[in-house]
N, C-alpha and C positions, 0 to 999 in steps of 0.2 A: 897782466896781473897773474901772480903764482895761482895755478889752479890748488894749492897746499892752505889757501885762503878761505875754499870753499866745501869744508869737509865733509863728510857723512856726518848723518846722524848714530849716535851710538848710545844704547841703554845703560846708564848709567843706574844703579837699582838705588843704590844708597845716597845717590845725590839727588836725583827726582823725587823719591819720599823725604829729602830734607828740604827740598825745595816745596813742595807739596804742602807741606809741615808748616815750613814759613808762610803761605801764600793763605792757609787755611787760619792760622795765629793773627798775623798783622792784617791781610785785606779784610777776614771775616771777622776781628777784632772792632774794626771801625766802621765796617758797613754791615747790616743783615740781608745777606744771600741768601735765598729760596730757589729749588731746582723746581720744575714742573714737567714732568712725564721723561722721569731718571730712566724708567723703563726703554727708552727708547734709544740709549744709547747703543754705541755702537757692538756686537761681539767679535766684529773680524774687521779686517782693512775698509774703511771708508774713510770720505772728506766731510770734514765738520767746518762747514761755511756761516761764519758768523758775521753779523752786523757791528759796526765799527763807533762808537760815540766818544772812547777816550780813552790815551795809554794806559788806564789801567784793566781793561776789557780783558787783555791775555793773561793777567793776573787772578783776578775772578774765574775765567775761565781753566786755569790751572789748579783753583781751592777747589774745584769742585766736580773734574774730570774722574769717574773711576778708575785704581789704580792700573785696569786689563781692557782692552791691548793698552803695548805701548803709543806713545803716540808721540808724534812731533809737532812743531810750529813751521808754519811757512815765513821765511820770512827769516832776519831783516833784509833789507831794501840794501845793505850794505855789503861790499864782497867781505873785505876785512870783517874779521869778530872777534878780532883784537880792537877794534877802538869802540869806545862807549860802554855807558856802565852796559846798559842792557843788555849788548851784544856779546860782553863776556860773561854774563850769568848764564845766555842761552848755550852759549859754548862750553862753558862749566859742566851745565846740566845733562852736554850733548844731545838737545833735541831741536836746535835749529834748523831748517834748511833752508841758508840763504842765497839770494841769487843778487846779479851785478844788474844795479839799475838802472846802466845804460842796454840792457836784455841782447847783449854780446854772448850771451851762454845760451839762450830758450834751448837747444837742442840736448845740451848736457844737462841742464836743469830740470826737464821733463824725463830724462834717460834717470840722476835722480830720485825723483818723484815716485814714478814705477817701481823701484828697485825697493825703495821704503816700504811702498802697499805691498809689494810683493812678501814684504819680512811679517806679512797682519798686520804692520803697524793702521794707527790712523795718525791724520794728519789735519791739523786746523790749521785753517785759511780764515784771513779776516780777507772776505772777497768784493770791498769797496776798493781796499790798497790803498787808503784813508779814514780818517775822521769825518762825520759830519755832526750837524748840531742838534736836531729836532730826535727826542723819543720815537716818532712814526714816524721820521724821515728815514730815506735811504740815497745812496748815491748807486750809480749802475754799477753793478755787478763785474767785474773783467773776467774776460774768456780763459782763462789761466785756468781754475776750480771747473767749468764744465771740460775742458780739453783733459784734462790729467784726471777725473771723472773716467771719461768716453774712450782714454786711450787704453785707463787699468780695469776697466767696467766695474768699477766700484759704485755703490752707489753716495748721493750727497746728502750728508743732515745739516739741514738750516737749523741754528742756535740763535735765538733771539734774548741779547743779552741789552736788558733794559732799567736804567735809573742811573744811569754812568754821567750821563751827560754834565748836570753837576754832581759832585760828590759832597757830602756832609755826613757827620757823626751817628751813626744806628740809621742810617737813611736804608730805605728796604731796594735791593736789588734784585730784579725774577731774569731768571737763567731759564727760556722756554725751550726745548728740548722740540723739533716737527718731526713727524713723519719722514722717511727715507725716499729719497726719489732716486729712483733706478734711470741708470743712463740707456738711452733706445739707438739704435745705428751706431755709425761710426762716427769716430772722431772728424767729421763735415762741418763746415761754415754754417750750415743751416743746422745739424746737431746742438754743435756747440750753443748756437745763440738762443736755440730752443730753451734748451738745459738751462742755461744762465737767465732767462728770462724766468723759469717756471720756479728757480730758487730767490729770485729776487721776490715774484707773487707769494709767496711763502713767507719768505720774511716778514714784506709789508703787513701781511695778513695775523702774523706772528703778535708786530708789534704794535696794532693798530689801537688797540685798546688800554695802551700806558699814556697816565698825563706825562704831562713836561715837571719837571720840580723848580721849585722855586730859586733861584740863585740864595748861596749859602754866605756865611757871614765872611768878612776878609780873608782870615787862616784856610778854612777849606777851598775857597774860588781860588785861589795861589796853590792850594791842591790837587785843584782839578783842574788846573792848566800848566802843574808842571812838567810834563815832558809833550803836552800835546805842539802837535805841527799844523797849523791850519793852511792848505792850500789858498784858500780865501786873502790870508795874509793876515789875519786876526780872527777873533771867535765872531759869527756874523747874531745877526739878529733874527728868535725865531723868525722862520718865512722868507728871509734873506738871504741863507744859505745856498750850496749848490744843491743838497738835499731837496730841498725845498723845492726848486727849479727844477729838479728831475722829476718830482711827483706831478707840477704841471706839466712838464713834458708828458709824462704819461698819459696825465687824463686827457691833453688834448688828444692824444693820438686811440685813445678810449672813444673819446664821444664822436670821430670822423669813422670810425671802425676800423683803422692803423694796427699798426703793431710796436712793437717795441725796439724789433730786431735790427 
């Protein structure tokens, strides 16, 4: 495939503030967004590792980004950014970076990566590289955000972005903003899976304290499942998810004294 498929990111000023615009008009139009500890955002090159509940996440996540540094999305999953609506908005906007998700590129896509932190940018990662279902669920974290972390010693802010799950009209969405975790050593197997576990306990911890909402009437549940993919092959039932399954995975390896890694 043309490597001309998988471009740089480029600051586009007047099209990220109209994107911005729109994202802040239409998403926070129909839902109410709250940030909690805005203070904590980033001033200089970092990974903003967020939890994943629904295609609309990057969008929320976009109303409510400060406009400095700039900053890109990881992501799509698609080399092409010519096909799909989304993937030519994010191409539009120039703040993509996608990779081929047969991961034929890792080495040029972390070369990349680097080169982005390196401009200050920051960069969001939704670091399930999925949807799951449950408000306090999570799915494991992938080594991708602690590597590109540990390679540019940047450090990672968990975003715990919660009430996505379903969406309906004025429904309140909180955007919790953690603490910075600094990456320690080199980019090692045992690094990495450090890092990646210690922003997963972050997260969890993030989101522990949101209920579930209720399923919303026919027009928004068709809103709130239209562009989702669910690996599951359908939307599962709280507890039935993989989400779900990894939190027991957890506690078992919790209460034998395990690990995660």
């Amino acid at each position: 495939m043309p490597e001309m498929l998988l471009p740089e990111p480029e600051h586009r000023a007047f099209r990220v503030r109209l994107l911005r615009l729109a994202c802040r008009l239409v998403v926070g139009g129909i839902l109410r967004i709250r940030v909690e500890h805005a203070e904590r955002w980033a001033g200089g090159p970092a990974i903003y590792c967020f939890n994943h509940l629904n295609w609309i996440d990057p969008l929320v996540l976009i109303a409510v980004l400060p406009p400095r540094p700039n900053y890109a999305m990881f992501g799509p999953r698609e080399a092409d950014m010519t096909k799909g609506a989304r993937n030519r908005l994010m191409a539009w906007a120039g703040f993509g970076i996608p990779y081929r998700p047969e991961k034929t590129d890792l080495l040029p896509t972390t070369r990349r990566v680097a080169r982005v932190l390196e401009r200050g940018w920051v960069i969001a990662i939704a670091g399930e590289g999925r949807i799951h279902r449950g408000e306090r669920e999570l799915t494991r974290i992938g080594d991708g955000t602690a590597y590109f972390a540990l390679r540019s010693r940047v450090p990672v802010v968990p975003v715990a972005i919660n009430g996505t799950s379903w969406l309906a009209f004025r429904r309140g969405v909180r955007v919790r903003v953690g603490e910075p975790i600094l990456p320690v050593g080199r980019a090692s197997r045992g690094s990495v899976a450090a890092l990646s576990r210690a922003v997963e306990a972050a997260l969890l911890a993030m989101t522990a304290d949101f209920p579930d909402p209720p399923r919303p009437g026919a027009r928004f549940a068709r809103l709130t499942e239209w562009f989702n993919e669910w690996p599951e092959g359908a939307r599962p039932e709280l507890g039935d998810g993989d989400g779900a399954a990894y939190l027991r995975e957890l506690g078992a390896l919790e209460s034998t004294g395990g690990g995660a890694g």
